[in-house]
N, C-alpha and C positions, 0 to 999 in steps of 0.2 A: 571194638565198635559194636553200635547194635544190629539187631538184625530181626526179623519175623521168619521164623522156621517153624515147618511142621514136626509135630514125633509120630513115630510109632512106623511100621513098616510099608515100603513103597505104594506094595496092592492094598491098602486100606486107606478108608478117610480119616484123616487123622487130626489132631489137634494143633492150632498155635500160640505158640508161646513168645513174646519179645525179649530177647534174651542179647549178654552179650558172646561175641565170638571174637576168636583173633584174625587181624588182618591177614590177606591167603599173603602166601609166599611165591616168588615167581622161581618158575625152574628154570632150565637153558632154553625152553621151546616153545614157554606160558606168553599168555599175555594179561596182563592185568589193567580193568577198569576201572576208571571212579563213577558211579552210577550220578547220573543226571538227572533220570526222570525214568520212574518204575511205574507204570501200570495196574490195576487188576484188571485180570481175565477173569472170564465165569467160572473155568478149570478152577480157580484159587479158591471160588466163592464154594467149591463143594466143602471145604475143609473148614467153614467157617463156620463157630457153634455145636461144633463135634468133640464129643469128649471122649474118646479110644481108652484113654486111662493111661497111654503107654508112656514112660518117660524116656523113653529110647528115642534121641535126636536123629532123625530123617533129613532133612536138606533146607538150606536156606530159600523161602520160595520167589517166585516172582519172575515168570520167563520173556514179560512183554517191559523190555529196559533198552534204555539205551549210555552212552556216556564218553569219558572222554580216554584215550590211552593212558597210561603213567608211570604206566612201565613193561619193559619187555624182554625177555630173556636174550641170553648172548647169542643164542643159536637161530634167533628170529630175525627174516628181513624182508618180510611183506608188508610189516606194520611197525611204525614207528610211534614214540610216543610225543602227543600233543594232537592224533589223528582222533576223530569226533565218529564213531563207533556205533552201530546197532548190532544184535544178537540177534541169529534166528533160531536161537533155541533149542537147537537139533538134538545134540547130545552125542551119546557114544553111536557110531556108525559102523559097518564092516568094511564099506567100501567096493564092496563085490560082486554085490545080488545085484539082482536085476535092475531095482529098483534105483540103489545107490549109484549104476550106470546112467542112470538117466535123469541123476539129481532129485529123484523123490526121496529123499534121505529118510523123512519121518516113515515111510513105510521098507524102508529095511528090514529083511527078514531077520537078522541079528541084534534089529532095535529096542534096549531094555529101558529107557526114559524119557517122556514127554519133556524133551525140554531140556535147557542148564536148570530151568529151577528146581527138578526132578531128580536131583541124586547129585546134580552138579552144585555150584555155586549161584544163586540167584540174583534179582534186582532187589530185590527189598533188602538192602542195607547198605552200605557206603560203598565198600570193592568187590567185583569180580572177577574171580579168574575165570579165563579161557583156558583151556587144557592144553597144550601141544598136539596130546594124541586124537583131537579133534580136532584141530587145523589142518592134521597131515592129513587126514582123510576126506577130509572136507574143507577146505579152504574159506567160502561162502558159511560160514559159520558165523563171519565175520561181512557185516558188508559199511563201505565207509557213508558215514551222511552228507546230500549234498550241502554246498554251505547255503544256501536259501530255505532248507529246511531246517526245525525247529528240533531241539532233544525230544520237547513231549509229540511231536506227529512225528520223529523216526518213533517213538517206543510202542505205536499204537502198529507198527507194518505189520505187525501179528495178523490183525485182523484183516487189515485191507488184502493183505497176499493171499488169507484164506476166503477172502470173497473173491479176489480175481480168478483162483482156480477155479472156485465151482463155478462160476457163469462165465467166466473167457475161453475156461480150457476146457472146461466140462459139460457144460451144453450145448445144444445148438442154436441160440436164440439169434435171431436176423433181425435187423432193422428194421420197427415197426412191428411187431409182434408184439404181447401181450407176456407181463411176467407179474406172478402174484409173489411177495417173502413174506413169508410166517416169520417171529421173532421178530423184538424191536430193538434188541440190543446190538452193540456195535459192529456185528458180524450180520446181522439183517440191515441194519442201517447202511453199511457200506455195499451190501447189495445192491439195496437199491441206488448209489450211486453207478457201480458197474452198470448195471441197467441201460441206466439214463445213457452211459456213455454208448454203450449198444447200439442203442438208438432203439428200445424198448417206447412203444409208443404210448401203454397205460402199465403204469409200476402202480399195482397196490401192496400196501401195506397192511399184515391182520397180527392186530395186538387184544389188550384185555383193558377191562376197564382203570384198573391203575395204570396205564401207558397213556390214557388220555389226554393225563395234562404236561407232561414235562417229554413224553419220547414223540408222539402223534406230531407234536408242531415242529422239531427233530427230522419227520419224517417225509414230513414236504420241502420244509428248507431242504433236504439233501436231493430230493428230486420225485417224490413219491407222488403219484396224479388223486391218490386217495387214499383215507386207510378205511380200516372196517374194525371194528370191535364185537372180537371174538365173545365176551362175557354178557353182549344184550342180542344182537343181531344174526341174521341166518348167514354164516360165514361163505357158503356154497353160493348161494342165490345173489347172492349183494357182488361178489366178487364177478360173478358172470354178469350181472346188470352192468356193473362198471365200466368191460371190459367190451360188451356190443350181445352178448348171450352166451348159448351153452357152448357153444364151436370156438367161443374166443381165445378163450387160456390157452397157450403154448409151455407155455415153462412157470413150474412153481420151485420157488426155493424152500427147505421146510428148517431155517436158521431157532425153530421152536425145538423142534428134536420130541415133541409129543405126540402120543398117541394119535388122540384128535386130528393132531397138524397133519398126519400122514393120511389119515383116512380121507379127510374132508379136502384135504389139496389131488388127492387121488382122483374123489366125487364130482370136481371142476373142471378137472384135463379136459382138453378135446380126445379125441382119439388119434393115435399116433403122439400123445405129449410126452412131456420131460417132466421126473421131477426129482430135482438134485435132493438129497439131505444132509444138508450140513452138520443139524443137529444131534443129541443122541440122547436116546430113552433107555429105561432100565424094566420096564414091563412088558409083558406079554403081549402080541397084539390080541386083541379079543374082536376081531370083524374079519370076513374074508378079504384075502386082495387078488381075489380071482379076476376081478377087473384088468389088473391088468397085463392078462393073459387075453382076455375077450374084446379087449377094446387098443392093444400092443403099446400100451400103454411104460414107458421106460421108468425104471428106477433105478439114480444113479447114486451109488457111495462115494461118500467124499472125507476123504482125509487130510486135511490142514491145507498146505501148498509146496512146493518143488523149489530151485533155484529159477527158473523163465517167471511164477511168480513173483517172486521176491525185484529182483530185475526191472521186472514191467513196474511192481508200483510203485518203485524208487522213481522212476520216470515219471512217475502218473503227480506225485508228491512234488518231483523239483518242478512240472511244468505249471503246477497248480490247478489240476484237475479233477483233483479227490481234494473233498474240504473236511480236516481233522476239527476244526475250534467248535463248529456246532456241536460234535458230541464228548466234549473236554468240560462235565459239569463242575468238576469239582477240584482241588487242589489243593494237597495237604499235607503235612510234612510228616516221616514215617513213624514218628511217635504216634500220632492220629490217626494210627491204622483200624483201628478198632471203630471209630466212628467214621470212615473210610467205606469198609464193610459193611456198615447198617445201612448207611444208604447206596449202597447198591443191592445189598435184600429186598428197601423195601422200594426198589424201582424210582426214588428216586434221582439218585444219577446212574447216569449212562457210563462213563467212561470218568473213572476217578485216578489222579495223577498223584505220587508222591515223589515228595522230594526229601532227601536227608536230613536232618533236621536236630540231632543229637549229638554234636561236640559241644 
């Protein structure tokens, strides 16, 4: 079968290659999937266009999949085959710490891989195994689709579960308060749908001038009261005019992960604000954030999501509350992974689905 894999070693951005691979084999404890609808994450888009050199095979990629059972080992009896399947990804767990007690698995202190697409077996290609030694310790590894949801909106809970945590679990936003998301990509976009359901009374939205035409009208259909463009407009000044003045903003989500995005969502808090960062940068900050020490101003980290998110937005999905098809641009079968990737470089799609495509 084929498959799109990265080489070269786990801690580096590596290359890929579509290559074939053999079907996985199921043990006494595995479960194995047939992928229905694989995803890209932004995670994937770092590996895209990089050339490491290394032809040292890394892992099948693709952590945001979902699909149908097809087979299961003799020692397994949670899940049976013909059951309609999502992945959250997790990967190898300890089970122990502090963290894994309370279902924050991705922040396990023992946790060596973002992910199944991370070292495990990914979506981007026909089958997946699930490990055994990842069910035992984590069961919710696995979680089943309801039948009203759709393969390609379970393979997107990626996103939705890590916007439920930073704004349900992570903030403190009240009903009727004001929330600004930086990032217009599908982790900002479903922000602002949490938002909405808050009961956020002005959701802005601050993108850049290529988001104008294809994410910005994305961003009201999902529930945004405005966006701003970050690439002509005073991002500070516009978001406060929106929102009633300087005292308005309560909670900024920073789903950009840049520089800028921190400073300037910092420079619009009221005092006393929130501001989650979803995102994540690789440069030095170059401004003070003595602010918010002077004005107690919170900065909160956030790391993907838990099993209560996962849970909650299977809920949110079977009751029809979070809308997946407005950011479903594109559809293409995993041969076409490569043109897949260009348009989500260049911002033209938001959330590109594949499907198998090569027997």
């Amino acid at each position: 079968m084929k498959a799109l894999a990265k080489f070269g070693k786990p801690s580096e951005f590596g290359t890929y290659h579509f290559i074939d691979v053999p079907e996985p084999t199921c043990g006494d404890d595995d479960v194995i999937i047939e992928i229905k609808a694989a995803a890209i994450c932004g995670a994937d888009m770092k590996h895209f266009n990089v050339d490491n050199g290394s032809e040292e095979f890394g892992s099948v990629r693709g952590h945001e999949f979902s699909g149908e059972i097809v087979e299961v080992g003799k020692d397994v009896t949670a899940w049976k085959v013909g059951q309609r399947v999502v992945s959250d990804n997790t990967g190898h767990v300890c089970g122990k710490c502090p963290a894994c007690m309370r279902g924050d698995f991705l922040l396990c202190s023992e946790h060596v891989n973002l992910g199944l697409g991370y070292g495990y077996s990914g979506g981007f290609t026909k089958y997946c195994k699930i490990p055994g030694e990842i069910l035992r310790i984590h069961p919710q590894a696995l979680w089943e689709i309801p039948e009203n949801v759709s393969y390609e909106e379970a393979a997107v809970l990626d996103p939705i579960s890590n916007a439920y945590k930073a704004l349900a679990q992570q903030s403190s936003l009240l009903p009727g308060e004001n929330a600004v998301i930086f990032g217009t990509g599908p982790l900002g976009l479903f922000a602002v749908q949490i938002a909405k359901l808050m009961g956020a009374a002005n959701i802005v939205m601050v993108g850049l001038q290529e988001d104008v035409p294809h994410r910005f009208p994305v961003a009201i259909e999902c529930g945004a009261t405005a966006c701003v463009n970050g690439s002509v407009e005073n991002v500070v000044e516009r978001c406060q005019e929106l929102c009633g003045g300087k005292d308005s903003i309560g909670l900024v989500v920073d789903c950009a992960g840049a520089n800028i995005s921190l400073k300037q969502g910092i420079e619009m808090l009221r005092n006393n604000g929130e501001l989650v960062r979803v995102g994540m940068g690789f440069k030095p900050l170059d401004f003070s954030i003595n602010d918010i020490s002077m004005r107690n101003i919170s900065i909160i980290g956030h790391q993907a999501y838990d099993s209560v998110s996962w849970a909650n937005s299977i809920n949110l999905l079977k009751s029809g509350m979070i809308k997946v098809e407005p950011m479903i641009t594109h559809r293409l079968g995993l041969s076409q992974w490569k043109e897949g990737f260009e348009k989500m470089a260049s911002r033209e799609a938001i959330k590109v689905i594949f499907h198998y495509d090569c027997d």
